[in-house]
N, CA, C and O of each residue as an XYZ file, in Angstrom:
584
protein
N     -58.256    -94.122     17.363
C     -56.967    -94.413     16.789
C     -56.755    -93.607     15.511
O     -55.699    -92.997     15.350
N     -57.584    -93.588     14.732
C     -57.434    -92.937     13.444
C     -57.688    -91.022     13.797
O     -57.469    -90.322     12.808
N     -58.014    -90.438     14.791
C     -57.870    -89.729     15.049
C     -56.778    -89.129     15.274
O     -56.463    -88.079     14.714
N     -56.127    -89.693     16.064
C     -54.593    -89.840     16.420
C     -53.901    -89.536     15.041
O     -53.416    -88.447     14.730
N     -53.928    -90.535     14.353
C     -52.946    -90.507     12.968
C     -53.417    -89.128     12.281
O     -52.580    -88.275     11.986
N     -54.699    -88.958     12.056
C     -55.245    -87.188     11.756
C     -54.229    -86.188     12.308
O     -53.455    -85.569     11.577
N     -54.274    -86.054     13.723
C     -53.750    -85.009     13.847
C     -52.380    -84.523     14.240
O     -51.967    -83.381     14.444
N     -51.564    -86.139     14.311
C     -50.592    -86.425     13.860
C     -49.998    -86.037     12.501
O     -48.951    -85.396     12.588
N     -50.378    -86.252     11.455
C     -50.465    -86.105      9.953
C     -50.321    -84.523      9.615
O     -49.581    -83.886      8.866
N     -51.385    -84.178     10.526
C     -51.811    -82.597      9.927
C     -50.641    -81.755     10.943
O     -50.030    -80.796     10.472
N     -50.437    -82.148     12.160
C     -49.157    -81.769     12.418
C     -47.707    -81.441     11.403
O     -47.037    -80.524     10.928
N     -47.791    -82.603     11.469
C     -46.363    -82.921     10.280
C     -46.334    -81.953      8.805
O     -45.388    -81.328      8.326
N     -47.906    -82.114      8.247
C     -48.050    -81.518      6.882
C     -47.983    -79.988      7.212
O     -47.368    -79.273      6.421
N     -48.593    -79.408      8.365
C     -48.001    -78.036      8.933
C     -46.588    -77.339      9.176
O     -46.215    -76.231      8.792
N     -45.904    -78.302      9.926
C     -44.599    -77.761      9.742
C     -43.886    -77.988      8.434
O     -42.985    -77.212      8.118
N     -44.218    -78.990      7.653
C     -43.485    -79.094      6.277
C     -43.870    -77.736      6.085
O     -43.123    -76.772      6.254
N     -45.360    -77.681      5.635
C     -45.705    -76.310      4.974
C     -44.761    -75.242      5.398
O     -43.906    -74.792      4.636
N     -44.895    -74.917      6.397
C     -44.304    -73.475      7.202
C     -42.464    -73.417      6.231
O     -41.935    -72.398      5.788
N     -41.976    -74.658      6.179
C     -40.316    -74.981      6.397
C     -40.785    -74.728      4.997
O     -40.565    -73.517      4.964
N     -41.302    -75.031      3.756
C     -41.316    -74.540      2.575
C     -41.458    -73.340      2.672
O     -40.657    -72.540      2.189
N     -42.435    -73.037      3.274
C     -42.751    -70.929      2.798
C     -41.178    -70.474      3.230
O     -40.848    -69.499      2.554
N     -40.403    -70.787      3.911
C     -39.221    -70.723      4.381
C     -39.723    -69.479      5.941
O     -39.578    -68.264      6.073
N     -40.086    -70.125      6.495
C     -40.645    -69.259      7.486
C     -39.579    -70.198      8.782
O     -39.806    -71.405      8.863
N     -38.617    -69.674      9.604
C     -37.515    -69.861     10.276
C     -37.589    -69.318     11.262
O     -38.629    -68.696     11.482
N     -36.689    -69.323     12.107
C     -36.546    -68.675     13.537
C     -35.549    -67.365     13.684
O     -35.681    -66.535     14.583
N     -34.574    -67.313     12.701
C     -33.850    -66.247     12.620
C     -34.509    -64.721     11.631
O     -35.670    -64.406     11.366
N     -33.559    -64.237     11.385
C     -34.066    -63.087     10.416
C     -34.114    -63.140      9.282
O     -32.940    -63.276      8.937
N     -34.906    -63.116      8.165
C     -35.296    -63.243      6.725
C     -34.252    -62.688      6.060
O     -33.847    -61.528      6.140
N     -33.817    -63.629      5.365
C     -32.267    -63.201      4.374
C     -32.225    -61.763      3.848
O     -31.291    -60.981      4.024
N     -33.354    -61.518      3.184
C     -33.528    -60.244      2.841
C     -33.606    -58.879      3.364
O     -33.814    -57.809      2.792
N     -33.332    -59.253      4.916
C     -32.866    -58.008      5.600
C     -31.904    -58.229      6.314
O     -31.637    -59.295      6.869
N     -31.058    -56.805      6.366
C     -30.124    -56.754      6.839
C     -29.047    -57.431      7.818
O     -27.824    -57.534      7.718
N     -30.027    -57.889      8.883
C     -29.275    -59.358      9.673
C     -29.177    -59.922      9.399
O     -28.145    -60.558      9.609
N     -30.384    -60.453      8.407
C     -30.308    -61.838      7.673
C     -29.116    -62.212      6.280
O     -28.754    -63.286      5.798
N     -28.763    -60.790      5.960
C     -27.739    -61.078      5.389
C     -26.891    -61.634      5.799
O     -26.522    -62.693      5.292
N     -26.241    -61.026      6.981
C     -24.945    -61.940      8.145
C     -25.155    -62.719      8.735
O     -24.151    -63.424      8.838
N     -25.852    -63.039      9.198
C     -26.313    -64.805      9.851
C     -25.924    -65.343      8.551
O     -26.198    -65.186      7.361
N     -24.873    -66.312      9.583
C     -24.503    -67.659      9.149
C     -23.347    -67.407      7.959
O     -23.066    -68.222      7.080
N     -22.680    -65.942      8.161
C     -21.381    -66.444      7.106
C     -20.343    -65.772      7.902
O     -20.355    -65.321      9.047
N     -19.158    -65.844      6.703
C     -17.887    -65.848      6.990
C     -17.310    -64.686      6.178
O     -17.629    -64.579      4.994
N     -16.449    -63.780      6.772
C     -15.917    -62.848      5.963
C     -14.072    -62.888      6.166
O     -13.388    -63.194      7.143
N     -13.764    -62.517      5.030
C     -12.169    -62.537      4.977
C     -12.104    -60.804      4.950
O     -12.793    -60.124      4.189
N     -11.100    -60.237      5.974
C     -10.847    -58.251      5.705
C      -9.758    -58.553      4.459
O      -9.068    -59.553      4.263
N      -9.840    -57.628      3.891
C      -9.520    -57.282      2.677
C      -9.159    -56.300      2.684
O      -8.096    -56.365      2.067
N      -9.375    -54.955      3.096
C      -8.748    -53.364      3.628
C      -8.800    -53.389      5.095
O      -9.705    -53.956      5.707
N      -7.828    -52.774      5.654
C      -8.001    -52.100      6.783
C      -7.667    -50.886      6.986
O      -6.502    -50.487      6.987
N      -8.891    -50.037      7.218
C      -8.545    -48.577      7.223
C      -8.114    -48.154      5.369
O      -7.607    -47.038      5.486
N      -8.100    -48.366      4.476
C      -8.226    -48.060      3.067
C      -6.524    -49.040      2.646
O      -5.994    -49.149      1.540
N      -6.063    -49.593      3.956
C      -4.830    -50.473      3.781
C      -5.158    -52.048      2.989
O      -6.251    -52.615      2.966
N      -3.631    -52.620      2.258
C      -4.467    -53.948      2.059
C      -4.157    -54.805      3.476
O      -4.072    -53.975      4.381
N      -4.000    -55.875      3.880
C      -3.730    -56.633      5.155
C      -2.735    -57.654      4.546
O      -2.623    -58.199      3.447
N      -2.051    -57.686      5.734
C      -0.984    -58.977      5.552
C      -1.208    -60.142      4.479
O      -2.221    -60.779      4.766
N      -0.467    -60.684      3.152
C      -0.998    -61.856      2.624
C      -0.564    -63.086      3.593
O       0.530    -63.192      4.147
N      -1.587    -63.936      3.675
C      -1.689    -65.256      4.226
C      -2.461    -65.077      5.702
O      -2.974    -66.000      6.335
N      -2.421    -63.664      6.100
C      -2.726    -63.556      7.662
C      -3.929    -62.713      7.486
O      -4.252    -62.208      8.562
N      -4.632    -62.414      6.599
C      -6.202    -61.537      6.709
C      -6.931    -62.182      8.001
O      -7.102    -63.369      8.281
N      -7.285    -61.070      8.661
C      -7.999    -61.427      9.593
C      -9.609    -61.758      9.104
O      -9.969    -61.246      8.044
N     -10.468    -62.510      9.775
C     -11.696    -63.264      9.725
C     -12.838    -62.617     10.310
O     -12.636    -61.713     11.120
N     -13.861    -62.911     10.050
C     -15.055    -62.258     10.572
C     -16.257    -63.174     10.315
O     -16.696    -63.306      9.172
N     -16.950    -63.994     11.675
C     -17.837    -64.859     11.473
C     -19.388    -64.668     12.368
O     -19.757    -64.516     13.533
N     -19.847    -64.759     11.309
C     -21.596    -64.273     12.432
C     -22.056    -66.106     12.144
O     -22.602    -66.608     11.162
N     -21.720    -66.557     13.041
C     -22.170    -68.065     12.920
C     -23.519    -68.033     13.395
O     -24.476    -68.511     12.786
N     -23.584    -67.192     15.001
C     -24.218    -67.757     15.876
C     -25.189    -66.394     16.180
O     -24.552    -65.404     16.539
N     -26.631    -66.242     16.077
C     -27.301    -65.335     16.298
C     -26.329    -64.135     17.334
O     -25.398    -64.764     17.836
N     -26.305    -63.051     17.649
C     -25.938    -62.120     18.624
C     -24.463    -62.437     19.071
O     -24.128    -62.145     20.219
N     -23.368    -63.155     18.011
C     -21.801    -63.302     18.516
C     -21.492    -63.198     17.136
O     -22.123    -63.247     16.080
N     -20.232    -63.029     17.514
C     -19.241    -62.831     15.990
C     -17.991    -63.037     16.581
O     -17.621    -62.482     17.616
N     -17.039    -64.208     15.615
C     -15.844    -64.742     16.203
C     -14.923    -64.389     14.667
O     -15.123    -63.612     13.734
N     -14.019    -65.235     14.933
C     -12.476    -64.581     13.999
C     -11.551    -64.794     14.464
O     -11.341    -65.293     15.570
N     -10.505    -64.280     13.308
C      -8.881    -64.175     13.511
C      -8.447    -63.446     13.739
O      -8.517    -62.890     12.643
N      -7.882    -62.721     14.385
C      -7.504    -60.975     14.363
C      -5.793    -61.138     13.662
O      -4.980    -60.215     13.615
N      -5.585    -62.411     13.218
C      -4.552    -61.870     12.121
C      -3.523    -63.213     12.536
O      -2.941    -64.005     11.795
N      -3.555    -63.126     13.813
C      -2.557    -64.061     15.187
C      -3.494    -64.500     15.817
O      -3.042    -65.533     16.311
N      -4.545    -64.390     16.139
C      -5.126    -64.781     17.495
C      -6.840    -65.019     17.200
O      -7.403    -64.289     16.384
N      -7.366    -65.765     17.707
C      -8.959    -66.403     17.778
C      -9.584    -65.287     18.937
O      -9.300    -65.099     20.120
N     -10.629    -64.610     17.953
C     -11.465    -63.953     18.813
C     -13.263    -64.372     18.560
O     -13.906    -64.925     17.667
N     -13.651    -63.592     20.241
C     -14.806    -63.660     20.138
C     -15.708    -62.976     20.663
O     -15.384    -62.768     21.832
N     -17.131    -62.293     20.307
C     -17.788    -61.151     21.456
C     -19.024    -61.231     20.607
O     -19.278    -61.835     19.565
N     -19.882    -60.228     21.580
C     -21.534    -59.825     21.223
C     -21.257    -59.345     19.949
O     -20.202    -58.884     19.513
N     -22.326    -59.508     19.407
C     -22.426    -58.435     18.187
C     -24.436    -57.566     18.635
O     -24.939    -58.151     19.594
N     -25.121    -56.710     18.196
C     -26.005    -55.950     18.139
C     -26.242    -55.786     16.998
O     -25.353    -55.106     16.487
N     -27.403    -56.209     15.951
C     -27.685    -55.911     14.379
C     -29.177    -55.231     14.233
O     -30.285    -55.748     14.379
N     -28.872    -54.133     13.956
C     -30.635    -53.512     14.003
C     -30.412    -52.728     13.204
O     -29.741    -51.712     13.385
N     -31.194    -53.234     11.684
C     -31.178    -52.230     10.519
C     -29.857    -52.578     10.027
O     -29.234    -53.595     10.334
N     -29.511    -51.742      9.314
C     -28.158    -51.338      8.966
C     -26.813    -51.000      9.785
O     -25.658    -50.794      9.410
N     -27.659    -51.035     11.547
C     -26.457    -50.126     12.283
C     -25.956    -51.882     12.944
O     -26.605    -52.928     12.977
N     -24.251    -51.492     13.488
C     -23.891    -52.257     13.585
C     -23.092    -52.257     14.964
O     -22.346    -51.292     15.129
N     -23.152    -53.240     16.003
C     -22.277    -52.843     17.931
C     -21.779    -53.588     18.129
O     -22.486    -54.464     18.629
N     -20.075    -54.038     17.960
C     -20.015    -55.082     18.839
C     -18.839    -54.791     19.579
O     -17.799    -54.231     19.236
N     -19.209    -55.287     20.680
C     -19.004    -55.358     22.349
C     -17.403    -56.157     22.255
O     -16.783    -56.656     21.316
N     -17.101    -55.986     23.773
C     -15.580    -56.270     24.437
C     -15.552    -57.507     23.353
O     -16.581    -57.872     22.784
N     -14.056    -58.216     23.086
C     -13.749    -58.966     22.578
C     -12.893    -59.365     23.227
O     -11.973    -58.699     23.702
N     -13.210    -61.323     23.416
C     -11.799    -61.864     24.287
C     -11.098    -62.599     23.016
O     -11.584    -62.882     21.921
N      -9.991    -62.780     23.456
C      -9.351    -63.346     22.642
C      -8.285    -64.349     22.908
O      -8.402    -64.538     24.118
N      -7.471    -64.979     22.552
C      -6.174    -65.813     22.505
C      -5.359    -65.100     22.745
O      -5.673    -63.980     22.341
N      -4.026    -65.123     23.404
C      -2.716    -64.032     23.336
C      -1.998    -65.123     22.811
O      -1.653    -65.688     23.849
N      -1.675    -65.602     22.145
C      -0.600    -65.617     21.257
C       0.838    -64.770     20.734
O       0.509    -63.727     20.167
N       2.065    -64.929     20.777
C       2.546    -63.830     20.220
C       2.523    -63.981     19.128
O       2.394    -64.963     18.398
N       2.744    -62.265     18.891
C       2.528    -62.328     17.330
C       3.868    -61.395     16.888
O       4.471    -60.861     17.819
N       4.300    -61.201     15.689
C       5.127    -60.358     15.371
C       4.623    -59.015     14.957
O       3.436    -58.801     14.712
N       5.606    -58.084     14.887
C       5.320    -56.569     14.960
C       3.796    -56.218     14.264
O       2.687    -55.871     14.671
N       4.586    -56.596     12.680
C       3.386    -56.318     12.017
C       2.078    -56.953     11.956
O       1.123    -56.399     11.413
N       2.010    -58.097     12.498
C       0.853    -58.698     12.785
C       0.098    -58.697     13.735
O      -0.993    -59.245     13.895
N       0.878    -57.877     14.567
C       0.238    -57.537     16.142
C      -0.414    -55.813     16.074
O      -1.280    -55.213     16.711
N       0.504    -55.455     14.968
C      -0.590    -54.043     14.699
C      -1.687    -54.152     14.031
O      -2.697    -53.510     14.321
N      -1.583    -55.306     12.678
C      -2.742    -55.172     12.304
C      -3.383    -55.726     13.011
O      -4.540    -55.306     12.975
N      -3.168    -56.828     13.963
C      -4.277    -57.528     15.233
C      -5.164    -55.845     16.055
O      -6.344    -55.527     16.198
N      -3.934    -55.208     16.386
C      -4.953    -54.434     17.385
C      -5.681    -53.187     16.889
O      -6.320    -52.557     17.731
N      -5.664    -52.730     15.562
C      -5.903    -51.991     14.613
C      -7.375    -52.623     14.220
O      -8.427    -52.092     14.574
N      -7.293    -53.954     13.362
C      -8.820    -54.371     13.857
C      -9.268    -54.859     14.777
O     -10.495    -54.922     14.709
N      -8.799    -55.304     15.756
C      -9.830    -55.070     17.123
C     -10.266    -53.615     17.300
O     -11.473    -53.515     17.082
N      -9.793    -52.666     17.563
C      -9.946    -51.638     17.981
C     -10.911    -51.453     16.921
O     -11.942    -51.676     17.554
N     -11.276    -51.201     15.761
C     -11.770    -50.979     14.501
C     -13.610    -51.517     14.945
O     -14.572    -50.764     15.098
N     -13.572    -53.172     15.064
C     -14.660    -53.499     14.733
C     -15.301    -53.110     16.198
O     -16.491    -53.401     16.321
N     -14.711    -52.540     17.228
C     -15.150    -52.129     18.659
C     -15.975    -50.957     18.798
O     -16.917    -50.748     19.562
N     -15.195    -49.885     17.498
C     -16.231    -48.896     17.423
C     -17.003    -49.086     15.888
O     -17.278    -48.057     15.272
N     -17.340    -50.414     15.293
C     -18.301    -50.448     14.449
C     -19.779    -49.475     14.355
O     -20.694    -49.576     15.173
N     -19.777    -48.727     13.420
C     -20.946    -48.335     13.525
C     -22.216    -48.569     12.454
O     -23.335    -48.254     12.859
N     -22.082    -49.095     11.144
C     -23.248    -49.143     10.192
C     -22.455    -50.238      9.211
O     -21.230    -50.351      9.164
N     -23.353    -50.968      8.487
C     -22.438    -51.810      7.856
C     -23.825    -51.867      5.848
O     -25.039    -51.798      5.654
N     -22.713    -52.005      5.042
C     -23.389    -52.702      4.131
C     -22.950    -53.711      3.321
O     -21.749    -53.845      3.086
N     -24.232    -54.827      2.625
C     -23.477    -56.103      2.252
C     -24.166    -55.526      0.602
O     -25.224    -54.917      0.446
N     -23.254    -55.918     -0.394
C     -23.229    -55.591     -1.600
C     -22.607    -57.007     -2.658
O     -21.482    -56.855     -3.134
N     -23.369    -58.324     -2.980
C     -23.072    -58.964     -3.705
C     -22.308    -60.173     -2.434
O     -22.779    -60.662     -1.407
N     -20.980    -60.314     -3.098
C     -20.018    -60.748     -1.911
C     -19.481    -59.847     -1.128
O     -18.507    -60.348     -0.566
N     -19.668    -58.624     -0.784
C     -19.125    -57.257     -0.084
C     -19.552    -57.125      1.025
O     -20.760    -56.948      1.186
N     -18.819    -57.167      1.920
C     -18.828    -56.403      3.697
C     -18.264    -55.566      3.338
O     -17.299    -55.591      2.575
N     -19.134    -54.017      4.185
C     -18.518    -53.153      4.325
C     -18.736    -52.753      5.882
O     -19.658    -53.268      6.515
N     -18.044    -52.020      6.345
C     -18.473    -52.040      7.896
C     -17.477    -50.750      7.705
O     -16.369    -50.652      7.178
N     -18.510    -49.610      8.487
C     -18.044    -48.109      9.199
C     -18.099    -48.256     10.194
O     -18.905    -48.986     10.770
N     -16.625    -47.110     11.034
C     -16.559    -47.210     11.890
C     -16.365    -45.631     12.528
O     -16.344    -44.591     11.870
N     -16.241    -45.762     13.907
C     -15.796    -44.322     14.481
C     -14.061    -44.238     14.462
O     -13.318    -43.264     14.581
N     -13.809    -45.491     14.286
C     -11.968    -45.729     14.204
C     -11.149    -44.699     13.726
O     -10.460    -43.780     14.168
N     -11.634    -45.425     12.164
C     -11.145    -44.817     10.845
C     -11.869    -43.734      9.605
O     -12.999    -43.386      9.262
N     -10.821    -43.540      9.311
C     -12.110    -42.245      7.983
C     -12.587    -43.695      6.809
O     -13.681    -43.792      6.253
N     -11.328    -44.766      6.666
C     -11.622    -45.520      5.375
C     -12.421    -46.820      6.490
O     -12.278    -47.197      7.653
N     -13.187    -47.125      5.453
C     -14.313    -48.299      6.314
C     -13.174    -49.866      6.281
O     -12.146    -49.824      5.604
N     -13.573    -51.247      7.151
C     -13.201    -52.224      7.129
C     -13.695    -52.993      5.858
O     -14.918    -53.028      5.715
N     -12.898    -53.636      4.881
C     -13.815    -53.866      3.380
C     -13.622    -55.701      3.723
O     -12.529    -56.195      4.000
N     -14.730    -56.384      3.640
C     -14.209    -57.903      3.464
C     -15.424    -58.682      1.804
O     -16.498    -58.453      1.247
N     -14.248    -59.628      1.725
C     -15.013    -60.780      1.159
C     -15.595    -61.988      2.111
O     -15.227    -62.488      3.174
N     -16.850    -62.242      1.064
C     -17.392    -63.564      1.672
C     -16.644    -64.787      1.237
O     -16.189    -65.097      0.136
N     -16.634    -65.680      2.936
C     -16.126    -67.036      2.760
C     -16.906    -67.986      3.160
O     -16.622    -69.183      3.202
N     -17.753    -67.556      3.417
C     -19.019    -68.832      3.765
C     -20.432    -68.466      3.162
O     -20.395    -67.294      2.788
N     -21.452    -68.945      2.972
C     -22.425    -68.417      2.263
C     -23.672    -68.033      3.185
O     -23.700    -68.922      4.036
N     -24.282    -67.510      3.327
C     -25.206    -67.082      4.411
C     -25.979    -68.658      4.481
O     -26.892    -68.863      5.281
């Protein structure tokens, strides 16, 4: 019986340990994925433009290997690929909603944008994300905290 409670005990005092060293299942904050896991970005430029006030489109790495959002009008969602610094993400479905002129360009302006994502850097509260799109990169603030 008291065996039991032993290695019961030493179980428990193991994973505490591990969950202090902060040893996790995702990627270590301090690199590059681990920066984007688990936040939220507001675009702030598009293409060296500012974006609609009240309608900035969204950018969310909630969920290991997806990234969802607003595209301005409409709820999107698709793969994302994070290795290093470089940055892929894949078809995006979305909501059709209508939208009006200008909100439907900047909708398909960043879709199209984060489709040919190619390298990204995070600087403080700063997303930056290059692309093959545009010459000026996609610029966002953080709205959620990693």
């Amino acid at each position: 019986m008291h065996t039991r409670h032993f290695r019961y005990g030493s179980i428990v005092l193991a994973i505490a340990t591990l969950s202090a060293c902060g040893i996790t299942s995702g990627p270590p904050k301090n690199t590059p994925e681990g920066l984007l896991a688990g936040t939220g970005w507001q675009l702030e430029q598009l293409g060296g433009q500012g974006t609609i006030e009240g309608n900035q489109p969204t950018l969310s790495f909630a969920e290991a290997g997806k990234v969802s959002g607003s595209g301005s009008c409409n709820q999107f969602n698709g793969p994302v690929t994070v290795n290093g610094k470089s940055i892929s993400i894949g078809m995006l479905a979305s909501t059709r909603m209508a939208c009006s002129g200008a909100l439907n360009a900047q909708e398909s302006m960043y879709f199209k944008a984060l489709q040919q994502a190619e390298w990204f850097t995070v600087l403080g509260n700063s997303l930056t994300i290059y692309t093959k799109a545009m010459d000026q990169p996609l610029m966002f603030l953080r709205t959620s905290p990693p």
